[in-house]
Every structure is written in C-alpha cells, then in structure tokens.
N, CA, C and O atoms as CSV, one atom per row, in Angstrom:
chain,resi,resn,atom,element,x,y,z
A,1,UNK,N,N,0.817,-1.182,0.000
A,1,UNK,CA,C,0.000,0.000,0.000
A,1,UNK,C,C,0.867,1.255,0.000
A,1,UNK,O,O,0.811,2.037,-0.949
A,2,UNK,N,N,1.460,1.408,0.774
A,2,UNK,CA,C,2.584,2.333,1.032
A,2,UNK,C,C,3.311,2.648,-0.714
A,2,UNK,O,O,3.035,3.738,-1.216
A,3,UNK,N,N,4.187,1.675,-1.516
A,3,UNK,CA,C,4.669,2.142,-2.586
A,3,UNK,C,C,3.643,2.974,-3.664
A,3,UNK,O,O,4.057,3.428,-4.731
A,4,UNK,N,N,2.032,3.112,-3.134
A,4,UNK,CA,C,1.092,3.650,-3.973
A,4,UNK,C,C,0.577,4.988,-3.620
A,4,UNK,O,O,0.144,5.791,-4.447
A,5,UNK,N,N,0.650,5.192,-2.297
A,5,UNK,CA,C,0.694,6.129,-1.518
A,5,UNK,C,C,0.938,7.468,-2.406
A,5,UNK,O,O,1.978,7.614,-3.048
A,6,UNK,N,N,-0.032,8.367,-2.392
A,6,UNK,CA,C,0.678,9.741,-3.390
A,6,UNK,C,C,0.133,11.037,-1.497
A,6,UNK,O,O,-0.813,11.105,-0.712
A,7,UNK,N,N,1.381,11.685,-1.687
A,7,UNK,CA,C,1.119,12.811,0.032
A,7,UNK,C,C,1.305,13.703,-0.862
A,7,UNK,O,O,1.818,13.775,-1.979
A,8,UNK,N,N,0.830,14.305,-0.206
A,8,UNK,CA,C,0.109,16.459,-0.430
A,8,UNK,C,C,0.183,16.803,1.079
A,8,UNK,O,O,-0.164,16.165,2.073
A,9,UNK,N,N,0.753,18.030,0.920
A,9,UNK,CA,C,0.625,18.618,2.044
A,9,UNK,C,C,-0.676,19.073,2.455
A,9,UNK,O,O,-1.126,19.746,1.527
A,10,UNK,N,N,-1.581,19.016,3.517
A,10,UNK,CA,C,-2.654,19.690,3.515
A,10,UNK,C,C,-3.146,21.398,3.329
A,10,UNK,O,O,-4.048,21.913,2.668
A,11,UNK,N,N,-2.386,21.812,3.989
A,11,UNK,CA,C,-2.488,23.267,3.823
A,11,UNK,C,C,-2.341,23.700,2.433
A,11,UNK,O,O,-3.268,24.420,2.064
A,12,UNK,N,N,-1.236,23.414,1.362
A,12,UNK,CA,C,-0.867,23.587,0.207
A,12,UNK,C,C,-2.997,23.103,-0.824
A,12,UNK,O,O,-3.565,23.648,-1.770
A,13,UNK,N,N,-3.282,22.257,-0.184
A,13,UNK,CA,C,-4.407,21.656,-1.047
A,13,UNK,C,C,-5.378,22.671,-0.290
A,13,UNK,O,O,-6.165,23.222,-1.061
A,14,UNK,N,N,-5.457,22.921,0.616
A,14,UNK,CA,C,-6.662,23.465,0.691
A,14,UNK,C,C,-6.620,24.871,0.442
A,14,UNK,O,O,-7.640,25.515,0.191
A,15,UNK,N,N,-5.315,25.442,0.510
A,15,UNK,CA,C,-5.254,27.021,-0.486
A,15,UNK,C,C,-5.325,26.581,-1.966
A,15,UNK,O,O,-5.271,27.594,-2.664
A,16,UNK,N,N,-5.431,25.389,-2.758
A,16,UNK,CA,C,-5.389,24.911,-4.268
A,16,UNK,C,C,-6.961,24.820,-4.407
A,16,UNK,O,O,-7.447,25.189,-5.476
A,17,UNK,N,N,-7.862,24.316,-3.317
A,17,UNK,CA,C,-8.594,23.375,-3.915
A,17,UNK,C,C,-9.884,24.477,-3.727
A,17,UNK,O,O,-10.063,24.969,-2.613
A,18,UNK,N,N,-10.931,24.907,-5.069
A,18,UNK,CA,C,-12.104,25.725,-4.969
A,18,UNK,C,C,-12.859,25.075,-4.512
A,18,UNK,O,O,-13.567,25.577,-3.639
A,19,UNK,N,N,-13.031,23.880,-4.828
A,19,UNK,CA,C,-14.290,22.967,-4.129
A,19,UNK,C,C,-13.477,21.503,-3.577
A,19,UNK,O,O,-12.379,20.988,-3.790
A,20,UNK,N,N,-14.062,21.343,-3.179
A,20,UNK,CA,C,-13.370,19.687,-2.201
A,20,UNK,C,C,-13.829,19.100,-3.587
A,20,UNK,O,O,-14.765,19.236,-4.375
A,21,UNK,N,N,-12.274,18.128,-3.420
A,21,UNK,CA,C,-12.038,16.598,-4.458
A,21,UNK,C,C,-11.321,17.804,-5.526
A,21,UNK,O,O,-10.820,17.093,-6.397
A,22,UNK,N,N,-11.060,19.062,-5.851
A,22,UNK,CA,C,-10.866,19.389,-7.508
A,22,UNK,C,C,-9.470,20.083,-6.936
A,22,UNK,O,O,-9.505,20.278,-5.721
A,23,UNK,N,N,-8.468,20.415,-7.484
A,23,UNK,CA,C,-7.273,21.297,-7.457
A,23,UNK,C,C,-6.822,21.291,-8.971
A,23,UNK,O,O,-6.744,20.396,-9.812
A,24,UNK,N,N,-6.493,22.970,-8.989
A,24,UNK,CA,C,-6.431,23.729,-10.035
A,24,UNK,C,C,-5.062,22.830,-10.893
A,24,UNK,O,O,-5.204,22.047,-11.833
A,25,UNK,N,N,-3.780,23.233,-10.235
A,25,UNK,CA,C,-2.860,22.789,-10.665
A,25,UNK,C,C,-2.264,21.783,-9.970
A,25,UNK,O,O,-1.647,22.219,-8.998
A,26,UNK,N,N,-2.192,20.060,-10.159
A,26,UNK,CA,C,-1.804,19.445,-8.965
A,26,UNK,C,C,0.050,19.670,-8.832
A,26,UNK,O,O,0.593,19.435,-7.753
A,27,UNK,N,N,0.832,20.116,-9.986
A,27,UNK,CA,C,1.895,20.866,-10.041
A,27,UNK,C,C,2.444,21.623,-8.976
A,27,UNK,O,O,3.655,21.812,-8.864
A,28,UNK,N,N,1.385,22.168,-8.001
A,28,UNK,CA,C,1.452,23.864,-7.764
A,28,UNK,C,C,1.625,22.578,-6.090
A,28,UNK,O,O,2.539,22.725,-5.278
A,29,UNK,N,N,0.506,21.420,-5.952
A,29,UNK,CA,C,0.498,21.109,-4.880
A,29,UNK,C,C,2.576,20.008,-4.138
A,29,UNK,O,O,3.067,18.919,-4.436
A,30,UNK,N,N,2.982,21.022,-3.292
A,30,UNK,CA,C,3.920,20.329,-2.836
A,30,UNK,C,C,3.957,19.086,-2.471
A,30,UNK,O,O,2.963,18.846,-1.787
A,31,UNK,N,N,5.014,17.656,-2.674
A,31,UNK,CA,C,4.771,16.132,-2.303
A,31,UNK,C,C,5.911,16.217,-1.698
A,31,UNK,O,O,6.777,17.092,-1.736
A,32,UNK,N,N,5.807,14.772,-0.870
A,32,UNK,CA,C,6.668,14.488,0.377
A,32,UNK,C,C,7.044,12.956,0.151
A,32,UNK,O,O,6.235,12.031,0.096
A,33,UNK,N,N,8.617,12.854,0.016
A,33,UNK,CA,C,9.141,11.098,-0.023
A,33,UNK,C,C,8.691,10.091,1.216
A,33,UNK,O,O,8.997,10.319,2.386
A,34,UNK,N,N,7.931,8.964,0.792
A,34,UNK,CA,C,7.862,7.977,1.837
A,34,UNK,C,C,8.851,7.969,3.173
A,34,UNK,O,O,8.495,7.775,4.335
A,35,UNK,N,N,10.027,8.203,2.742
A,35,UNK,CA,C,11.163,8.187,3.668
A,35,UNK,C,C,10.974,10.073,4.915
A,35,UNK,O,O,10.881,10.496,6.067
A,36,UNK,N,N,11.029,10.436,3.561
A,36,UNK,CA,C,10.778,12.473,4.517
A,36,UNK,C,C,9.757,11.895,5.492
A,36,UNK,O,O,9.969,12.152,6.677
A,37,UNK,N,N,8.203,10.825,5.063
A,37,UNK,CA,C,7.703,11.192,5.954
A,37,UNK,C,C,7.201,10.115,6.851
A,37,UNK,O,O,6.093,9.930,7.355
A,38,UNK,N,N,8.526,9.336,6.923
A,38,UNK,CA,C,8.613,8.246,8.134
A,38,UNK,C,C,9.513,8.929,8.956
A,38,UNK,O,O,9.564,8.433,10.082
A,39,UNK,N,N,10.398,10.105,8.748
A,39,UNK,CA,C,11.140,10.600,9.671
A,39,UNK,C,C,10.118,11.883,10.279
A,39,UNK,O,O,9.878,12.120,11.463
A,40,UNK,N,N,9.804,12.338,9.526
A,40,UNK,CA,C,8.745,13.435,9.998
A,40,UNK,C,C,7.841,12.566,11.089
A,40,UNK,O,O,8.054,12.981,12.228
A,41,UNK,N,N,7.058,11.664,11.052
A,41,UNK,CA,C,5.867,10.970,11.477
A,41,UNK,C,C,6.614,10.515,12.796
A,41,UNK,O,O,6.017,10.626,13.867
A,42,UNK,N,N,8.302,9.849,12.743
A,42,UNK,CA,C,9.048,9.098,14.115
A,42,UNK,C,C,9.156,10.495,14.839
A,42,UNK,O,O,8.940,10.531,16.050
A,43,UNK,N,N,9.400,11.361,14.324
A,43,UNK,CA,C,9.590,12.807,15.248
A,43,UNK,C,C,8.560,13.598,15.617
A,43,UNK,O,O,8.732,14.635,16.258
A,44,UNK,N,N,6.990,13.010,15.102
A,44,UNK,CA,C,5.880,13.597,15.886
A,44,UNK,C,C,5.871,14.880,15.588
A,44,UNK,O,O,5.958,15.751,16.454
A,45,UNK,N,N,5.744,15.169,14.079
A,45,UNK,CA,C,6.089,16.342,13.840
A,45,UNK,C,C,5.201,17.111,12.607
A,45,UNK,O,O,5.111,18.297,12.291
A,46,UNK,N,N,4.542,15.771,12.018
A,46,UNK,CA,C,3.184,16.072,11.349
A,46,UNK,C,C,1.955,15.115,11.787
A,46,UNK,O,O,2.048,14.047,12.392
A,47,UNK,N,N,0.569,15.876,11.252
A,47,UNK,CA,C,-0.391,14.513,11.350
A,47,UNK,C,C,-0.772,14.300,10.359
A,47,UNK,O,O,-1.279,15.128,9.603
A,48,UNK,N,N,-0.607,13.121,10.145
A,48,UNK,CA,C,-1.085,12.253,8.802
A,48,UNK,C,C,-2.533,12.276,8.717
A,48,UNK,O,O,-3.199,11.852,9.661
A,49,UNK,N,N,-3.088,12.745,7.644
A,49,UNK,CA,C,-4.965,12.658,7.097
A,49,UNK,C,C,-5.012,11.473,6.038
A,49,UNK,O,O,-4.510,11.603,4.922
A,50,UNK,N,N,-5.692,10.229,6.487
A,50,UNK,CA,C,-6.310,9.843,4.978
A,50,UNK,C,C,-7.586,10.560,4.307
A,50,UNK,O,O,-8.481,11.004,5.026
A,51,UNK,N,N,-7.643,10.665,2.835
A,51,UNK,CA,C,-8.671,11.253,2.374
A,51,UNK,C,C,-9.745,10.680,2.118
A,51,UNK,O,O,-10.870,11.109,1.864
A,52,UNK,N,N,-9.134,9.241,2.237
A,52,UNK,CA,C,-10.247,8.493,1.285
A,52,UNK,C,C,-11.551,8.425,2.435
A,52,UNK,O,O,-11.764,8.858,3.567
A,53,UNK,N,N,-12.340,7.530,1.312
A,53,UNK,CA,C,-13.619,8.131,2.281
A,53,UNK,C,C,-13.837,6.658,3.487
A,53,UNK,O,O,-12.975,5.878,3.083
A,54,UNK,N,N,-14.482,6.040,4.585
A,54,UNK,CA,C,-14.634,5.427,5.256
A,54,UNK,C,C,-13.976,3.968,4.899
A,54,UNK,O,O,-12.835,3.592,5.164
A,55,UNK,N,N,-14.837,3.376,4.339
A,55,UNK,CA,C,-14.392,2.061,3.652
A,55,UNK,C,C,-12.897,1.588,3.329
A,55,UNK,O,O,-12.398,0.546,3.754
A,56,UNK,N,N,-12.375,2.365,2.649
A,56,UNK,CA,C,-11.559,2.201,2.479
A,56,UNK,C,C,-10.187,2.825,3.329
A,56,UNK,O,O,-9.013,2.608,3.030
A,57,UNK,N,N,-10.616,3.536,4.304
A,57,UNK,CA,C,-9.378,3.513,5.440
A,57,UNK,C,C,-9.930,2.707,6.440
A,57,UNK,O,O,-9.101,2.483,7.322
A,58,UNK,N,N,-11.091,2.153,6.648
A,58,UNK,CA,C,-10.949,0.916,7.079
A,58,UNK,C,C,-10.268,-0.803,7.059
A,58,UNK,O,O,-9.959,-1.742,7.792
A,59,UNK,N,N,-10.339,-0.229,5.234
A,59,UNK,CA,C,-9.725,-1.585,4.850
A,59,UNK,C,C,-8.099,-1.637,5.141
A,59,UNK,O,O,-7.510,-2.715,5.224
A,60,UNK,N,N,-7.316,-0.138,5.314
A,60,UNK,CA,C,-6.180,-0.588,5.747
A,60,UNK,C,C,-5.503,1.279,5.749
A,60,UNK,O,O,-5.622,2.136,4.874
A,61,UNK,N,N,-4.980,1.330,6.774
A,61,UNK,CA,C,-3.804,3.053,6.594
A,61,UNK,C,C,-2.891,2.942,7.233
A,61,UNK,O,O,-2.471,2.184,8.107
A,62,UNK,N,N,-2.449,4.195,6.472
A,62,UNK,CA,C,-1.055,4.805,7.652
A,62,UNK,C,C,-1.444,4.599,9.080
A,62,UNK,O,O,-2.455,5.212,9.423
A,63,UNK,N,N,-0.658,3.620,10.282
A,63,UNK,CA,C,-1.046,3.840,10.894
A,63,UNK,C,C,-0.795,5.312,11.815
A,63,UNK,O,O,0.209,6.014,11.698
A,64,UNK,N,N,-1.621,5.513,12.483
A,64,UNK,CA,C,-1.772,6.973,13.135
A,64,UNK,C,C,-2.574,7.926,12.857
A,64,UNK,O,O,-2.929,8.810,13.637
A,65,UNK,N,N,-3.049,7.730,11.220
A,65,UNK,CA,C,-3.556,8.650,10.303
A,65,UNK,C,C,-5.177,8.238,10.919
A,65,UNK,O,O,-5.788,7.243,11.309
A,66,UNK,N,N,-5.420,9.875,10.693
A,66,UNK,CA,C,-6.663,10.518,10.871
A,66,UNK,C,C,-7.196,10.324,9.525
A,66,UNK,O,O,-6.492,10.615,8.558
A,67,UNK,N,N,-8.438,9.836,9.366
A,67,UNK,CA,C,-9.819,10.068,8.222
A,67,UNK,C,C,-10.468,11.279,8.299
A,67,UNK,O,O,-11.287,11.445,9.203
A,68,UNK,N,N,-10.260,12.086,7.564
A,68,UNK,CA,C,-10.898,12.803,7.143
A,68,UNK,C,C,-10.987,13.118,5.398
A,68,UNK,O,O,-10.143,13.736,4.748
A,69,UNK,N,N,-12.175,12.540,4.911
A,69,UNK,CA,C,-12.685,12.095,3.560
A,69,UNK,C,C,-12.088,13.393,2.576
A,69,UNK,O,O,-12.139,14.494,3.124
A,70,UNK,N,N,-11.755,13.370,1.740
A,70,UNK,CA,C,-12.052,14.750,0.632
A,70,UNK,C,C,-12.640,15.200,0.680
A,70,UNK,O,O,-12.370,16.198,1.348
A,71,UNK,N,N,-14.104,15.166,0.141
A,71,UNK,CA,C,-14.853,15.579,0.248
A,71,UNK,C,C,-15.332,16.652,1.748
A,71,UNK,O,O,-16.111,17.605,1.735
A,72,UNK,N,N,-14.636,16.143,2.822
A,72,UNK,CA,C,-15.130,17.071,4.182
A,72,UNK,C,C,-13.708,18.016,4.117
A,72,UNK,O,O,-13.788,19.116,4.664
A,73,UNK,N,N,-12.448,17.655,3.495
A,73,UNK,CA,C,-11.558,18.254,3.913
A,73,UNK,C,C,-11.959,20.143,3.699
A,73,UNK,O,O,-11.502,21.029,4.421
A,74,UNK,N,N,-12.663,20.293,2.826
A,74,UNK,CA,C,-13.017,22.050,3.019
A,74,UNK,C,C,-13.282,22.763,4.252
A,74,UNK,O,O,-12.680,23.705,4.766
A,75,UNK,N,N,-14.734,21.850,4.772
A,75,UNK,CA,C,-15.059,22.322,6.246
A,75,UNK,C,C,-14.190,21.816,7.302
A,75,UNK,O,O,-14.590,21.781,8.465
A,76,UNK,N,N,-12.984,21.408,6.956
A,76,UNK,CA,C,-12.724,21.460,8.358
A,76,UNK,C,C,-11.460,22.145,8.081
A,76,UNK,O,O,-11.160,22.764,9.102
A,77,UNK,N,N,-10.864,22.263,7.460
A,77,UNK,CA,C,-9.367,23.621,7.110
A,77,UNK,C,C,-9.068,24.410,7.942
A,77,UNK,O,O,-7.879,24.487,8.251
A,78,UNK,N,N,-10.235,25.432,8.715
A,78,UNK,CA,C,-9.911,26.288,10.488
A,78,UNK,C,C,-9.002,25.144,11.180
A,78,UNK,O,O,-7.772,25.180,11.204
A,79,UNK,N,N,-9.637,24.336,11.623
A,79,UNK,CA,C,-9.354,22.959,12.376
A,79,UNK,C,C,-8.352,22.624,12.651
A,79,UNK,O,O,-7.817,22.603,13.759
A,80,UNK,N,N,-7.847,22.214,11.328
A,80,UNK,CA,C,-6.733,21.428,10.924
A,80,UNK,C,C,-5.351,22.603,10.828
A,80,UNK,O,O,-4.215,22.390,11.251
A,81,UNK,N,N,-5.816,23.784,10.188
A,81,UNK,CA,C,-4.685,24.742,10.128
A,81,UNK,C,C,-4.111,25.138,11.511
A,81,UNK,O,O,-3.034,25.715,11.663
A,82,UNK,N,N,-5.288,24.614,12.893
A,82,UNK,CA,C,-5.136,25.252,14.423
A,82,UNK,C,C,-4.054,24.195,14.617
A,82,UNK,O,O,-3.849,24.481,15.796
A,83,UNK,N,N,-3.407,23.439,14.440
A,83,UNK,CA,C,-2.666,22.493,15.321
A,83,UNK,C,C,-1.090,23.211,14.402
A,83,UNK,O,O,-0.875,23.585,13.249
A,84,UNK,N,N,-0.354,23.127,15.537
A,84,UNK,CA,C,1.082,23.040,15.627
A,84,UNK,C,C,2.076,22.078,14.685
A,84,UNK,O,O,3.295,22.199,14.562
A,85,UNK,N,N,1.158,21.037,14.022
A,85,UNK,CA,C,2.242,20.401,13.299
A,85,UNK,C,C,2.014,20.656,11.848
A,85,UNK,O,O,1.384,21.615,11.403
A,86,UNK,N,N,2.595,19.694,11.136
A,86,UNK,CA,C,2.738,19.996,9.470
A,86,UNK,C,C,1.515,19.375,9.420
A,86,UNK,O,O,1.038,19.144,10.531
A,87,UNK,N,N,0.794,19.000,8.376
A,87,UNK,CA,C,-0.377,18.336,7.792
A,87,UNK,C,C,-0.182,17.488,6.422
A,87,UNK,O,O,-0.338,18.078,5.353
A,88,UNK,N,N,0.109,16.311,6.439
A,88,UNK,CA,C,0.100,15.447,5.285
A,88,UNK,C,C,-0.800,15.068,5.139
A,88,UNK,O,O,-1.566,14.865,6.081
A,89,UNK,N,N,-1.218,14.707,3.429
A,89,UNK,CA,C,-2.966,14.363,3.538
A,89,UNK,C,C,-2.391,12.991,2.471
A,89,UNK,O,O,-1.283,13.161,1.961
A,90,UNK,N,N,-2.990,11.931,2.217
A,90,UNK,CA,C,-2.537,10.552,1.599
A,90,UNK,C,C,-3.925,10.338,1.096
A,90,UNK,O,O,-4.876,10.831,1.703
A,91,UNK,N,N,-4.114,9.508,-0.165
A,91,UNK,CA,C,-5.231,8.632,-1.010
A,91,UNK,C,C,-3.984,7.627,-1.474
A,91,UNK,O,O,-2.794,7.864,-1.679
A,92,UNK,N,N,-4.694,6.519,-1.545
A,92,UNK,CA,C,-4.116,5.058,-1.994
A,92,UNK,C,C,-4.469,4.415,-2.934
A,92,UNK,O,O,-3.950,3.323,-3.165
C-alpha cells in the first residue's frame, strides 16, 4: 500500500482546492518522499490525514492517520490549520 501512496501537504491543497475533491494545478500542490515522511511521522512532527472516504481507510492506513474524507476536507481547514504540526494528507 505504502509504494502507492501519493502525500500532499494539507495546507498547500486546501489554499489549491475551490471545491473539495478538484485542485487547479496538482503541479502547484507540494509532495513528500515515503522516507521524509517516516522521519517526519518518528519525530511527531506532522499529522497524517487519509482522504479516502470510510471504507476504504478501514480496509487498511497509515497507521496513526486521521480520516478525514475529501470531500469534508473544506469544512474542516480552520481545524486542521489550528494544530502546531505539518499536515500530510494521503489517497491510496
């Protein structure tokens, strides 16, 4: 699962994205190496979001990672921008 893994920073997507699920340029959105963010994640230093929607971060995630669907990631952006760490967001 992991070698399929595509990360976006969250903040970067939600200044990209006009409506939840769409981004203008995915170019524009910054990515992060599997490795950047097993050292980031051992140092407690971002929180991992899956996007996908229920089902399927049931069927298996990052562990640690928070669900929060695409589709909701708009309304909750205050939220998520309030915490102290970085924000990686993952679909599989």
């Amino acid at each position: 699962m992991l070698s399929r893994v595509c990360l976006f920073i969250a903040l970067a997507v939600a200044a990209c994205v006009p409506a939840a699920g769409q981004v203008a340029d995915e170019t524009a959105v910054p990515r992060i190496s599997l490795a950047d963010l097993k050292k980031a994640v051992d140092a407690k230093q971002v929180l991992v979001v899956d996007v996908r929607d229920a089902f399927w971060y049931a069927e298996g995630h990052i562990p640690g990672a928070v669900n929060i669907p695409l589709e909701e990631i708009q309304a909750k952006v205050s939220t998520l921008k309030g915490g102290k760490k970085a924000i990686v967001t993952y679909c599989a």
